[in-house]
Residue frames relative to the residue before (quaternion, step in Angstrom):
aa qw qx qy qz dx dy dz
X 1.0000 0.0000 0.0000 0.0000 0.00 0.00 0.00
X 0.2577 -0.7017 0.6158 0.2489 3.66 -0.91 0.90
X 0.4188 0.7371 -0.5217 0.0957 3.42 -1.00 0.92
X 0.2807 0.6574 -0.5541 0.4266 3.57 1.72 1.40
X 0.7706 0.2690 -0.3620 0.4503 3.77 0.21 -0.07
X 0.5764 0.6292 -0.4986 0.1524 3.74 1.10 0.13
X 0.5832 -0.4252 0.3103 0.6187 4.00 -0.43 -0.47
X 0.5228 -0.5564 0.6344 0.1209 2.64 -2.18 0.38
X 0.3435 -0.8479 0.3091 0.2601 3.02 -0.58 1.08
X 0.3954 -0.7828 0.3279 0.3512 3.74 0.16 0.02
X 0.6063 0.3261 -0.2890 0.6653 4.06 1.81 -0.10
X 0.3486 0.3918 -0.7995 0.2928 3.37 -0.28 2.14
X 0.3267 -0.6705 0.6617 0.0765 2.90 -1.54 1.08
X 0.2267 -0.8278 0.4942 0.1380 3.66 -0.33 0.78
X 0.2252 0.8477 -0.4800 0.0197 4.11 0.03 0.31
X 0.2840 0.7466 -0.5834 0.1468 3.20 1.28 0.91
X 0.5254 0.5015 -0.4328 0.5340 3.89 0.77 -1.24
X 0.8017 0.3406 -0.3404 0.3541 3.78 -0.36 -0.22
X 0.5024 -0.6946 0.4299 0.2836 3.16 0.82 1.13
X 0.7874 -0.3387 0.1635 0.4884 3.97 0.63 1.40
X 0.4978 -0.7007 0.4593 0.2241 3.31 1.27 -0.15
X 0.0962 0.8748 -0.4578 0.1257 3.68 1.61 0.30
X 0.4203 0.7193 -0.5409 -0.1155 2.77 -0.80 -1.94
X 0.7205 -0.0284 0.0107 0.6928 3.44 0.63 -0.95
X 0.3811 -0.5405 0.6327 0.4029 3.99 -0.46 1.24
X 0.8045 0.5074 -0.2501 0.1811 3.10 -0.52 -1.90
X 0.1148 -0.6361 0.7056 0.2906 3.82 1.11 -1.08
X 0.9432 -0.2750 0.1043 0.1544 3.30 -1.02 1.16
X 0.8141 0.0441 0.2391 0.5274 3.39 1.83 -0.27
X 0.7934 0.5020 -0.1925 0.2855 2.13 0.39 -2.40
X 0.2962 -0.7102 0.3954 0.5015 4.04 -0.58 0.29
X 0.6866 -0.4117 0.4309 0.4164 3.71 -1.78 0.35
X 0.6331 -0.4711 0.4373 0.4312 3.58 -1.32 0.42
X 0.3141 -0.7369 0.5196 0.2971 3.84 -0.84 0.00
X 0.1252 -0.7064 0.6967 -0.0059 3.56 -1.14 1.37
X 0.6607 -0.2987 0.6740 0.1417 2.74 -2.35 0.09
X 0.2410 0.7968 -0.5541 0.0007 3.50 -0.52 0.72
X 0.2942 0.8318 -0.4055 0.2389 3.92 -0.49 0.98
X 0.1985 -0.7693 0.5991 0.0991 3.83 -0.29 0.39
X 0.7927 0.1334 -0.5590 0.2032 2.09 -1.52 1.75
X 0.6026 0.5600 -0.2962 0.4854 3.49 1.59 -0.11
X 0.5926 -0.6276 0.4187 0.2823 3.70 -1.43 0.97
X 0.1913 -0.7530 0.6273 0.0540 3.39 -1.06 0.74
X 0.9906 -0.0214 0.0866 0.1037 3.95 -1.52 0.17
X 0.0832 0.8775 -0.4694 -0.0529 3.78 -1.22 -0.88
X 0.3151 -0.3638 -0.8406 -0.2485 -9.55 0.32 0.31
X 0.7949 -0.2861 0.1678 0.5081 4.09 -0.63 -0.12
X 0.4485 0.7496 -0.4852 -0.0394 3.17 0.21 0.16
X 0.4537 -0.8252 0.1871 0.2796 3.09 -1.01 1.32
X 0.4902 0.4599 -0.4619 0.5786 3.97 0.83 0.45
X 0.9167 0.0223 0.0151 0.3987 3.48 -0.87 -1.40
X 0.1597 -0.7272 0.6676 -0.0064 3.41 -1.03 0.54
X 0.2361 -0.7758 0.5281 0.2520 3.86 0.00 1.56
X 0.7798 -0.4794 0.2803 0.2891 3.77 -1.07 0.73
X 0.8367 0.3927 -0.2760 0.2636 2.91 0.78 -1.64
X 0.2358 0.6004 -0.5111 0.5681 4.10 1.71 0.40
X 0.9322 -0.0156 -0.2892 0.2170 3.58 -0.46 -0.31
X 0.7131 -0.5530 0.2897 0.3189 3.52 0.83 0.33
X 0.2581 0.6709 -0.4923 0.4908 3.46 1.08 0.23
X 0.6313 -0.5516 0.4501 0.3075 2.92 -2.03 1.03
X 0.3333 -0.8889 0.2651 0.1688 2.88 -1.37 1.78
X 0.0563 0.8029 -0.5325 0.2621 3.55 1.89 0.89
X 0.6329 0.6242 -0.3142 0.3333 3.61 0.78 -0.83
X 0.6638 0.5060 -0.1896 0.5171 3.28 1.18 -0.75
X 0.6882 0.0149 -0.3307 0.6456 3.71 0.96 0.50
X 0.4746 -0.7461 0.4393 0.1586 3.55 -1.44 0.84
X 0.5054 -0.3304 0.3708 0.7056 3.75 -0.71 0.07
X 0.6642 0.4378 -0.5082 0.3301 3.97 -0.39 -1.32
X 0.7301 -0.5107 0.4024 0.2100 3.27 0.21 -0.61
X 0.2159 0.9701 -0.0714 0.0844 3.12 1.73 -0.32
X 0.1133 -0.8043 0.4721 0.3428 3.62 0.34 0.47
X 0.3239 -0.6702 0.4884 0.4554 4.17 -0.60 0.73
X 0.6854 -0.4853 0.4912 0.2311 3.34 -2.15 1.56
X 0.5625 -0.4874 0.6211 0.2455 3.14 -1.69 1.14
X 0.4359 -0.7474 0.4764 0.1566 3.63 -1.25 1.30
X 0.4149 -0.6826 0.6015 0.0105 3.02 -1.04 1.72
X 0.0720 -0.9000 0.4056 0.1422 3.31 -1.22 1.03
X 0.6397 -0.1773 0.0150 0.7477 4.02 -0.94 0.54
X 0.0475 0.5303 -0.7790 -0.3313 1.95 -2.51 -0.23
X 0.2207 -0.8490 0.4632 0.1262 3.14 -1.04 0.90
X 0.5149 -0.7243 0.3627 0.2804 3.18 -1.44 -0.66
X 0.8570 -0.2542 0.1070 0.4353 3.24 -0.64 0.62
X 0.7763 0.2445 -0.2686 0.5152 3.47 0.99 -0.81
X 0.5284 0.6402 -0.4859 0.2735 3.42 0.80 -0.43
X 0.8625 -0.0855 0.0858 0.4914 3.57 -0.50 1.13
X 0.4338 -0.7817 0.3481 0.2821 3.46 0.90 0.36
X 0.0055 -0.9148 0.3177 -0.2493 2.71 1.59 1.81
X 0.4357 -0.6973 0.4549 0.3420 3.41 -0.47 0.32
X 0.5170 -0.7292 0.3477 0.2829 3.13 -1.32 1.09
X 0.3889 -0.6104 0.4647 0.5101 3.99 -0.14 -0.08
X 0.0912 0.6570 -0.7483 0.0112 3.59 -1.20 0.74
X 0.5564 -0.6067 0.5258 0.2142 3.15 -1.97 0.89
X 0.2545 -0.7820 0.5204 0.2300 3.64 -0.73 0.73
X 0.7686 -0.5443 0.2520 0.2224 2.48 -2.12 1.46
X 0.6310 -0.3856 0.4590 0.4923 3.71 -0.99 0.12
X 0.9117 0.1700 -0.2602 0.2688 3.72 0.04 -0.58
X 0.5561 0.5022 -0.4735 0.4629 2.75 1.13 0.81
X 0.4007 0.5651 -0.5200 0.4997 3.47 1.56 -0.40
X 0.7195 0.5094 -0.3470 0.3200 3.64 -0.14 -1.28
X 0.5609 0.3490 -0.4133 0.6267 4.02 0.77 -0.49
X 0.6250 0.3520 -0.4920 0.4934 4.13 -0.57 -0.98
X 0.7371 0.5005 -0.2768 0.3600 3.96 0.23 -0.28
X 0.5545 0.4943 -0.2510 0.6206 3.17 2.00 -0.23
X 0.6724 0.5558 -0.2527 0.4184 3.15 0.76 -1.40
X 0.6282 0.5672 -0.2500 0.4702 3.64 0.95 -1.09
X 0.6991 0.4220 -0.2839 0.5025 3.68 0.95 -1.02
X 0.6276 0.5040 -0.3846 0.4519 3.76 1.08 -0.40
X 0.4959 0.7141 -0.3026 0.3906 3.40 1.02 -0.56
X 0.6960 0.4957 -0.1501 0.4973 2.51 0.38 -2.47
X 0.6977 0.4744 -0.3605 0.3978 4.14 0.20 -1.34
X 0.7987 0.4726 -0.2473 0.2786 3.33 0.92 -0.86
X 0.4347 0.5526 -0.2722 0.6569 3.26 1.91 -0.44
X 0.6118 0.5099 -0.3974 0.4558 3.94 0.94 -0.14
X 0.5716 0.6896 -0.1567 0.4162 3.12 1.28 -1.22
X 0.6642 0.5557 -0.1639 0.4725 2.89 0.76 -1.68
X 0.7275 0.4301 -0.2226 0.4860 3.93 0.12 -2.11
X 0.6744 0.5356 -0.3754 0.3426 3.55 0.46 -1.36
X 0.6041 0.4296 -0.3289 0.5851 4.32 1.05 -1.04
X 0.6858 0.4312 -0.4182 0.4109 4.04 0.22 -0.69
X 0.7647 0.3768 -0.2632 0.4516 3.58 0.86 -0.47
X 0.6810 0.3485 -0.4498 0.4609 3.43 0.74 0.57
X 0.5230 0.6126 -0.5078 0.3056 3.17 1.06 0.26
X 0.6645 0.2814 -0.3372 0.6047 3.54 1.29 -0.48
X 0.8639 -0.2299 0.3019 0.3311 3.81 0.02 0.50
X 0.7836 0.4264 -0.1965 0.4068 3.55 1.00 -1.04
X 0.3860 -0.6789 0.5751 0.2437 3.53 -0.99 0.72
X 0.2848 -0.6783 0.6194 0.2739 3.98 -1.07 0.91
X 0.2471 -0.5339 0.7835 0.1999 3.62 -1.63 0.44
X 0.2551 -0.7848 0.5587 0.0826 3.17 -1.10 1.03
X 0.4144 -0.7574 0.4433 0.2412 3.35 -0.78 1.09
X 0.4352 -0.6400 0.5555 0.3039 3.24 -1.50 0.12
X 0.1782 -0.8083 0.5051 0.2444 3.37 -1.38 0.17
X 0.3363 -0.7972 0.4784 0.1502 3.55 -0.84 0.26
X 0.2953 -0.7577 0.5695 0.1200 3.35 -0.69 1.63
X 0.4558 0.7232 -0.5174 0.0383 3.91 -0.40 0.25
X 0.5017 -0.6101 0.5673 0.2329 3.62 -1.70 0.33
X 0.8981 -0.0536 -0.2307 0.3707 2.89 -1.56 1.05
X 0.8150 -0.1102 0.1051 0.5591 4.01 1.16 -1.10
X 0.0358 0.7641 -0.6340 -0.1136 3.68 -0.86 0.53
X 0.5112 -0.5825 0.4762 0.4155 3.37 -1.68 0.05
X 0.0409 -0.7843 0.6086 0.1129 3.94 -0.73 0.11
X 0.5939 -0.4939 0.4576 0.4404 3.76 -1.40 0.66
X 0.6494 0.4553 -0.3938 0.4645 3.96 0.64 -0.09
X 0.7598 -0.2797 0.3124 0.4969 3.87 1.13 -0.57
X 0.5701 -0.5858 0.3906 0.4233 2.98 -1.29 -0.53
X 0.3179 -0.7480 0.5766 0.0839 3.95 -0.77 1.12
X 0.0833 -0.7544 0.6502 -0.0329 3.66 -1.01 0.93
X 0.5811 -0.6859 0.3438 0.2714 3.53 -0.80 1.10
X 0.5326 0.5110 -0.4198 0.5282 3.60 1.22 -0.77
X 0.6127 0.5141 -0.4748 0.3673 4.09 0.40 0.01
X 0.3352 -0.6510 0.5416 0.4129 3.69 1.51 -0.30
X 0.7164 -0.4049 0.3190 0.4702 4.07 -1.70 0.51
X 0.2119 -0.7383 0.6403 -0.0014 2.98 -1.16 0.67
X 0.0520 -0.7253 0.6195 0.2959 4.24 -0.99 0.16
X 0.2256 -0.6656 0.6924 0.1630 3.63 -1.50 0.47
X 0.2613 -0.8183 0.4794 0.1797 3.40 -0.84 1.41
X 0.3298 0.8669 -0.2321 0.2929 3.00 1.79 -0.11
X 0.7855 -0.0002 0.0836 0.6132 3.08 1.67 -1.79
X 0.3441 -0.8044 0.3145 0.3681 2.97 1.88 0.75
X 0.3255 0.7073 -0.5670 0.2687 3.66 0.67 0.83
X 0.1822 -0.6899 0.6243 0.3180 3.81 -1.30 -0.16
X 0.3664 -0.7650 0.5293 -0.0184 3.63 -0.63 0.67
X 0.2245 0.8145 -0.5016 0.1859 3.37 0.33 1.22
X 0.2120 -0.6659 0.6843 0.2084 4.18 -1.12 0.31
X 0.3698 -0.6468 0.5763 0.3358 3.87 -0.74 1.35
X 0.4428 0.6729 -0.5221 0.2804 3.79 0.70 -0.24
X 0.7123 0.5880 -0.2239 0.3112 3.35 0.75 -1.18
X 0.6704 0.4676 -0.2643 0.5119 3.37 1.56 -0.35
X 0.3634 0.4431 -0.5623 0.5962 3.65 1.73 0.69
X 0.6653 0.4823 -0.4388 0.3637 3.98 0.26 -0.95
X 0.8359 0.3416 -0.3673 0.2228 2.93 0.67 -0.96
X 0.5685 0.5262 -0.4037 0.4868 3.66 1.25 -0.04
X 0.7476 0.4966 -0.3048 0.3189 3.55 0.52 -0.52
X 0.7609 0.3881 -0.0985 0.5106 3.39 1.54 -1.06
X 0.6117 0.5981 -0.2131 0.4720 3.36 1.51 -0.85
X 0.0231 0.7048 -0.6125 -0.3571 3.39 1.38 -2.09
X 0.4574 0.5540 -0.5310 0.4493 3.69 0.41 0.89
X 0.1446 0.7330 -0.6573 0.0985 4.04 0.35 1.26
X 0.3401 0.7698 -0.5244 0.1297 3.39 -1.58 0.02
X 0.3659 -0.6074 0.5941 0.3799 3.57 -0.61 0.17
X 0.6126 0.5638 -0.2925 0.4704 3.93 0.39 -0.82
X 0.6784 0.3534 -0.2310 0.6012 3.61 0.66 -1.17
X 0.4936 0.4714 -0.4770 0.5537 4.14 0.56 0.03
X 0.7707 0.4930 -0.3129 0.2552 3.24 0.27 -1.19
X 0.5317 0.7542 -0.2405 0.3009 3.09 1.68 -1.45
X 0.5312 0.6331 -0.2606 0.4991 3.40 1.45 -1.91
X 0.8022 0.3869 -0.3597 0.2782 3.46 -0.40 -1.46
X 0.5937 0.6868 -0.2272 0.3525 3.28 1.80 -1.74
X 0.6711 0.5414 -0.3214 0.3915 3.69 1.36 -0.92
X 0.7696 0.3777 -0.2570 0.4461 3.23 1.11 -1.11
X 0.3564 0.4939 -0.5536 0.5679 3.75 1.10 0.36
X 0.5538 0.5309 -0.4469 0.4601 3.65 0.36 -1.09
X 0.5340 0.3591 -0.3649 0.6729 4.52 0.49 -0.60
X 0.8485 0.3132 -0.3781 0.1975 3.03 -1.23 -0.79
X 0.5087 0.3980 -0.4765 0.5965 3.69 1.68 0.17
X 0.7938 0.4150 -0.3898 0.2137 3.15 -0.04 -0.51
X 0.3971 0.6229 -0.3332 0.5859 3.49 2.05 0.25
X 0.6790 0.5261 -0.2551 0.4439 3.58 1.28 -0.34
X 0.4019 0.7277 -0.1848 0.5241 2.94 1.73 -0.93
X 0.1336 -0.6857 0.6683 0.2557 2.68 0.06 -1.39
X 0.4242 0.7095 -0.4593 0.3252 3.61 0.97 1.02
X 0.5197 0.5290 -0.3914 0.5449 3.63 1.28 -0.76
X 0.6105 0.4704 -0.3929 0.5017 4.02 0.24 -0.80
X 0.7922 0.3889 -0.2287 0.4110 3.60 -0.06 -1.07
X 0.6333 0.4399 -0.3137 0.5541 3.93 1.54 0.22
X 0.7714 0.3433 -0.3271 0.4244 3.25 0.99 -0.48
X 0.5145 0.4052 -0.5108 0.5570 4.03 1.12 0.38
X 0.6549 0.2530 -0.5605 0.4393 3.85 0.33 -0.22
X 0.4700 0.5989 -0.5613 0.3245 3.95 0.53 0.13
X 0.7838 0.4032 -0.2954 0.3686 3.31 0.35 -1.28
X 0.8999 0.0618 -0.4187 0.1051 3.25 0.80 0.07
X 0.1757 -0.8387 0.4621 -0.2283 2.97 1.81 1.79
X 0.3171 -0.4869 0.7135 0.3914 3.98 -1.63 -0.02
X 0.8920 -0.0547 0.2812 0.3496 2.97 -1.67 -0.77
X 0.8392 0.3244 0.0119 0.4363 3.21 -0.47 -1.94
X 0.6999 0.4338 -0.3190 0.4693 3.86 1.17 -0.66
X 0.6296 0.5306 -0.3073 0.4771 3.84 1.44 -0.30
X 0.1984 0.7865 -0.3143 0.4932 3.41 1.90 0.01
X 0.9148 0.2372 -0.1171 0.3054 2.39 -0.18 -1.90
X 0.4775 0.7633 -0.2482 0.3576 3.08 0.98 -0.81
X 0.7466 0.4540 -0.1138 0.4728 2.97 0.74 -1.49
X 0.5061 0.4255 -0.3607 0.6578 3.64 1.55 -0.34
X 0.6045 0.3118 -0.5652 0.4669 3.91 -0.26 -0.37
X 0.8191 0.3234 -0.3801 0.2828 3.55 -0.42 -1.08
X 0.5654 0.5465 -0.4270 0.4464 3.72 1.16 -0.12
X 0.6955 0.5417 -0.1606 0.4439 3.32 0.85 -0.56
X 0.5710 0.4465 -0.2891 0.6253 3.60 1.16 -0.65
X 0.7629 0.3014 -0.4569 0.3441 3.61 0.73 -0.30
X 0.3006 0.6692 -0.4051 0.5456 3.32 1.31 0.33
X 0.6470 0.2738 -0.3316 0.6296 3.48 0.06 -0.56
X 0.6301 0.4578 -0.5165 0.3558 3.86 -0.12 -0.74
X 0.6620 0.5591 -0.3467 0.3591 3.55 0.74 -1.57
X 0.6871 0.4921 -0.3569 0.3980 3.81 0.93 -0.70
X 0.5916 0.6434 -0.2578 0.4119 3.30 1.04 -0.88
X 0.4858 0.5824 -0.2207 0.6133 3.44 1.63 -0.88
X 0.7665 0.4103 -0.1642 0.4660 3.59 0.47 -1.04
X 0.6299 0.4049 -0.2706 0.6050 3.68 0.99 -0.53
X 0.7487 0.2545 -0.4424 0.4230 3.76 0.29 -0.41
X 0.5355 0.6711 -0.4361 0.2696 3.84 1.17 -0.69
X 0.5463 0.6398 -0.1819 0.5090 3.10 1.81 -1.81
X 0.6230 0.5463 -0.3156 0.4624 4.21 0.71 -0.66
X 0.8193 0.3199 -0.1640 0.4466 3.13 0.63 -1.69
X 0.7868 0.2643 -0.0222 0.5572 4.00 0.98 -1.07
X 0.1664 -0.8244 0.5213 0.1446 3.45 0.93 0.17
X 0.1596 0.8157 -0.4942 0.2547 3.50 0.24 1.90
X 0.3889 0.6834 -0.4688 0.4025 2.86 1.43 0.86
X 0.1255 0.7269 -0.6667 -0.1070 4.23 -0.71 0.20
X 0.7494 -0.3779 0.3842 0.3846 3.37 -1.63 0.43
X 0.7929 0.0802 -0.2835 0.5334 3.03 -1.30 1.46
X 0.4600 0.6822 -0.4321 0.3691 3.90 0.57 0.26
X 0.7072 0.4820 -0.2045 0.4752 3.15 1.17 -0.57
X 0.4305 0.6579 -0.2317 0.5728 3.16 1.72 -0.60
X 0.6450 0.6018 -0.2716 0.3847 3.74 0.56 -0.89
X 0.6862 0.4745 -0.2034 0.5125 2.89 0.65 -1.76
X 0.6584 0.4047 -0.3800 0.5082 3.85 0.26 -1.56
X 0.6866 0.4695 -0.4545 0.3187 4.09 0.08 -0.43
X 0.6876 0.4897 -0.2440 0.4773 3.18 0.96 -1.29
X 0.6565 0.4886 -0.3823 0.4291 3.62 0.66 -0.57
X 0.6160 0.4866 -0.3626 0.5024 3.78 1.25 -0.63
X 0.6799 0.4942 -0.4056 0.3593 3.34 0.41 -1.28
X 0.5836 0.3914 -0.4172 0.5764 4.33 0.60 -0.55
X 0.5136 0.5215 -0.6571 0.1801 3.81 -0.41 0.11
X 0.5241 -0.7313 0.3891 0.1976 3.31 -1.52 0.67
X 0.5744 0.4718 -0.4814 0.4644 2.85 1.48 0.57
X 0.4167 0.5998 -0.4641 0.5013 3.59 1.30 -0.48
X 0.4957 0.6937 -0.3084 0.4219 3.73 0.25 -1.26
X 0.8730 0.2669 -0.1603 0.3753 3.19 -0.48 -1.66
X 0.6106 0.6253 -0.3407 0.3465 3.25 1.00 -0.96
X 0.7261 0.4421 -0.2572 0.4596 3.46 0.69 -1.03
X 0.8282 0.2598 -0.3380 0.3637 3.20 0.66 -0.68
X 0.6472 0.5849 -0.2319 0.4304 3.40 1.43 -0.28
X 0.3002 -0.6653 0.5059 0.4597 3.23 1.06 -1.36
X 0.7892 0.1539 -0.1434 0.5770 3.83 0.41 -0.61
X 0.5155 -0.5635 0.6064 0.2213 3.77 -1.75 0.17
X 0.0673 0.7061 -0.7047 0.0140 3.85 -1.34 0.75
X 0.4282 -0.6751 0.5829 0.1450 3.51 0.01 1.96
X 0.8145 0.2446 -0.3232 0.4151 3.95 -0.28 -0.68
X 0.6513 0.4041 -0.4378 0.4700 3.64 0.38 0.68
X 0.3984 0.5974 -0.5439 0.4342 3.51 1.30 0.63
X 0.1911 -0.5655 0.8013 0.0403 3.40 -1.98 1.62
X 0.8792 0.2763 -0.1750 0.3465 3.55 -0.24 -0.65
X 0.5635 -0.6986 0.2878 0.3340 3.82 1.24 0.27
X 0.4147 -0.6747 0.3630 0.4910 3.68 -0.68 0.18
X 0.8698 -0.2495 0.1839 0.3839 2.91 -1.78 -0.16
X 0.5126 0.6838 -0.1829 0.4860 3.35 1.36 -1.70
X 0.7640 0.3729 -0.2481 0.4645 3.41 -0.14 -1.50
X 0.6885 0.5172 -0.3278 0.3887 3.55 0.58 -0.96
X 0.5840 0.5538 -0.4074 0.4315 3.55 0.91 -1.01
X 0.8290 0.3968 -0.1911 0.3447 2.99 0.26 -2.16
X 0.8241 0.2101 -0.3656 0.3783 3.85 0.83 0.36
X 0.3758 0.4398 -0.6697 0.4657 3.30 0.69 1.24
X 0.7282 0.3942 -0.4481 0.3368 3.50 0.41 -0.48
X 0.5069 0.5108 -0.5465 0.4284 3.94 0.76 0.30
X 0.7780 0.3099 -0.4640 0.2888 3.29 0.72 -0.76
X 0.4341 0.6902 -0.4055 0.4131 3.76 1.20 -0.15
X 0.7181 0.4816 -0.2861 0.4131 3.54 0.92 -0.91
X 0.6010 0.6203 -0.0983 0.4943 3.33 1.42 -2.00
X 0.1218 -0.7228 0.6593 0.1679 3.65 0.07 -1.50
X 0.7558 0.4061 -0.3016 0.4159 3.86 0.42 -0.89
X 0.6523 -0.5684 0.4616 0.1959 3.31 -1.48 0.07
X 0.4289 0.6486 -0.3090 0.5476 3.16 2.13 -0.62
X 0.7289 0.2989 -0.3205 0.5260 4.10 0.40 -1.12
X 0.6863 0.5016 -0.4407 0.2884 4.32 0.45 0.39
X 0.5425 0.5976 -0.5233 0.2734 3.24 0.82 0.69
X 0.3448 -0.5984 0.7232 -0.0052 3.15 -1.00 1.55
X 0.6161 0.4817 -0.4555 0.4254 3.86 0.03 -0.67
X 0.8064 0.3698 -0.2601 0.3811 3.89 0.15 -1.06
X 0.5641 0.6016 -0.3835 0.4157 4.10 1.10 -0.72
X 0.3935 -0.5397 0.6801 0.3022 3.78 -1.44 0.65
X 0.7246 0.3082 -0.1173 0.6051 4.19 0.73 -1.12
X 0.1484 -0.6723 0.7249 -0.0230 2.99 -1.16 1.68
């Protein structure tokens, strides 16, 4: 992926040195986001041994947006140990490589600015550009309190995105989904929320959530995970128009990384078997095949997931 000469974005927020930027988890009250907490079972984007993001085990899926409002965190996978599979251990990266993933993110981020800011004046609308947050191990957010083993996460609350650079060792080491493109993909999905908080689509899923049963808030929760998936391509087709930052095998990335987080992939590994109505984020399939409309398509017209009988 070319994306050393692109801009920098100017809304990273850096809070590693501040130990996540804490102070009050809770901001003021407000309650912490709500996890899954257990050891030995697979969480997001596998074991992981503290938090485990809901939608891996099936539990009611109210959990997966918060009173704040929350959009539910891209799934984060295991971590293990040493012997599992002669996995790699997790190590923290070095300062200079933290300090490029910290560049690389702000080009992204500028370029996904780029990108939302031209789609929204074509119909009239002006984009507010979100911020992102660099932090380590936990930070506090207007939605609660966010913990890296949940993988990035957006909060429509403070339109921030919320991301640990750790997660992009998980995601090459535990996922097998490496790249610089497939990094990008992550950040692209949850921009991919924070339009659709603009929209004014995340609001209009979570009142038909609350009063949805079970199996119909599911679904939901797969259209709107999935439509940002289609946003993230659309991001990637106009970036690819305007800056040609696509290179060979880049495209690959994205289609790997977008399989490798399905929830049926997911369950399998960490479960052994698949339970279609406790999918939040869609399968592997569904994911592929609708980032790649919006990669193919570019428009906002080919991302509705909300109107189709076939996701």
């Amino acid at each position: 992926m070319r994306w050393r000469t692109g801009r920098r974005s100017d809304n990273v927020e850096d809070q590693r040195d501040a130990g996540g930027g804490l102070g009050d988890p809770f901001g003021g009250g407000r309650a912490p986001m709500r996890v899954g907490r257990t050891i030995g079972i697979g969480g997001g984007v596998g074991g992981v041994v503290l938090v485990v993001v809901l939608m891996l085990l099936g539990v009611d899926p109210s959990f997966l947006l918060t009173p704040g409002g929350q959009v539910a965190p891209e799934q984060s996978p295991a971590r293990r140990g040493p012997e599992a599979d002669g996995a790699p251990q997790f190590q923290a990266p070095t300062a200079g490589v933290e300090d490029e993933m910290k560049q690389f993110v702000s080009v992204v981020l500028g370029d996904t600015e780029d990108t939302w800011t031209a789609v929204f004046k074509e119909s009239g609308k002006r984009y507010v550009e979100p911020r992102l947050v660099l932090f380590t191990g936990m930070t506090r957010s207007a939605c609660g309190l966010g913990e890296a083993a949940m993988g990035p996460f957006y909060c429509p609350a403070d339109q921030k995105v919320y991301i640990d650079l750790a997660f992009y060792d998980e995601l090459r080491n535990d996922f097998g989904a490496p790249g610089d493109f497939a990094q990008a993909y992550v950040i692209a999905h949850e921009v991919g929320h924070h339009v659709q908080n603009l929209l004014g689509i995340s609001d209009q899923v979570e009142s038909l959530r609350r009063r949805a049963g079970r199996s119909e808030a599911n679904n939901l929760s797969v259209r709107l995970e999935l439509q940002a998936d289609c946003f993230a391509g659309i991001w990637a087709n106009r970036a690819h128009q305007a800056r040609q930052i696509l290179e060979q095998g880049d495209l690959e990335e994205g289609l790997n990384a977008a399989s490798a987080i399905g929830d049926d992939r997911l369950q399998r590994q960490t479960r052994g078997y698949v339970t279609p109505d406790s999918f939040t984020h869609g399968s592997s399939a569904q994911r592929v095949r609708w980032f790649k409309r919006g990669l193919a398509e570019g428009r906002l017209a080919a991302c509705d997931t909300f109107s189709t009988a076939e996701l």
